[in-house]
C-alpha positions as CSV (number, residue, x, y, z in Angstrom):
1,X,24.3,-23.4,28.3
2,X,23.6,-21.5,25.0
3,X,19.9,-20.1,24.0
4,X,18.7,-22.0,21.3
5,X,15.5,-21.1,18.9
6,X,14.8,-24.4,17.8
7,X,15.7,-27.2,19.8
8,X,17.7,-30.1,19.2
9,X,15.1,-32.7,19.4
10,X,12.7,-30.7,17.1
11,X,11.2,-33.5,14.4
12,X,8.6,-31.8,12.6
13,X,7.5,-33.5,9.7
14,X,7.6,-30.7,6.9
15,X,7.6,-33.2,3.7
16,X,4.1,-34.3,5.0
17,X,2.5,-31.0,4.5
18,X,4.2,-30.1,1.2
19,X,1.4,-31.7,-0.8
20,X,-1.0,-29.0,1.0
21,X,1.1,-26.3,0.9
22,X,2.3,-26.1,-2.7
23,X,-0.8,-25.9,-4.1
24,X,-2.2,-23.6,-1.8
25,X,1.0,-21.1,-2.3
26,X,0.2,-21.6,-6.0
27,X,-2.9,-20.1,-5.4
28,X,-1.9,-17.4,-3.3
29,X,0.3,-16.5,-5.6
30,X,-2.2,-16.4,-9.0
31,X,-4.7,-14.8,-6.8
32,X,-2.0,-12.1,-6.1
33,X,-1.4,-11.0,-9.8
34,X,-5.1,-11.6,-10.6
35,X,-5.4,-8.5,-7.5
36,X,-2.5,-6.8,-9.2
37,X,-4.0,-6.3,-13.1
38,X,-7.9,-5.8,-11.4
39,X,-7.3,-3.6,-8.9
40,X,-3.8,-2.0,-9.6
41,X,-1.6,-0.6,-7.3
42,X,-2.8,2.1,-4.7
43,X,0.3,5.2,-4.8
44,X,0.3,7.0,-2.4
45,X,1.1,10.8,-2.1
46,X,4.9,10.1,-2.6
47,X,4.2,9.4,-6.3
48,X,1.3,11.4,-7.6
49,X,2.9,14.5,-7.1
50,X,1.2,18.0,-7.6
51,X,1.6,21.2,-5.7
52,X,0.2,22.4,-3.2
53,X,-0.9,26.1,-2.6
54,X,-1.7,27.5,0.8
55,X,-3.8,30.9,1.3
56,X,-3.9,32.7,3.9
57,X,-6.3,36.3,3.9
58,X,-6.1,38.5,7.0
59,X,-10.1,39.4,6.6
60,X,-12.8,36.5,6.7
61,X,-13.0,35.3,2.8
62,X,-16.7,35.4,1.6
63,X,-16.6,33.4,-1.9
64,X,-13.7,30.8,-1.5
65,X,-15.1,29.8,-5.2
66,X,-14.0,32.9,-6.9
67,X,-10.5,32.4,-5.4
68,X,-10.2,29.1,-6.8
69,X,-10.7,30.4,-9.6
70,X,-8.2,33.0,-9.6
71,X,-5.4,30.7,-8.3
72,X,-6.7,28.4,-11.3
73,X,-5.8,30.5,-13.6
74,X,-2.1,30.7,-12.3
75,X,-1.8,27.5,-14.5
């Protein structure tokens, strides 16, 4: 006997919901681009892109300000 997903006897009447679900995948798919031109696309790290600087100081740092400044003007 052979594993089967869908039995043989399966009737499932698919045509009878097709008048539901084309309209509502209609709508699903306006809302969609509707979502895509109002709120955009959210990139993530992998295509902003920057750099990325790490400091390290062997005494306690007192003004972390004036060295963002100074590695500021590295630009």
């Amino acid at each position: 006997m052979r594993f089967r997903l869908v039995p043989e006897n399966t009737k499932l009447p698919f045509m009878r919901w097709a008048k539901v679900g084309f309209p509502a995948s209609l709508i699903a798919m306006a809302l969609s681009v509707v979502a895509f031109f109002t709120l955009g696309l959210n990139l993530g790290i992998d295509f902003r892109g920057g750099t990325l600087i790490e400091v390290q100081s062997v005494q306690p740092v007192a003004d972390i300000s004036e060295i963002r400044a100074r590695l500021g003007q590295l630009e």
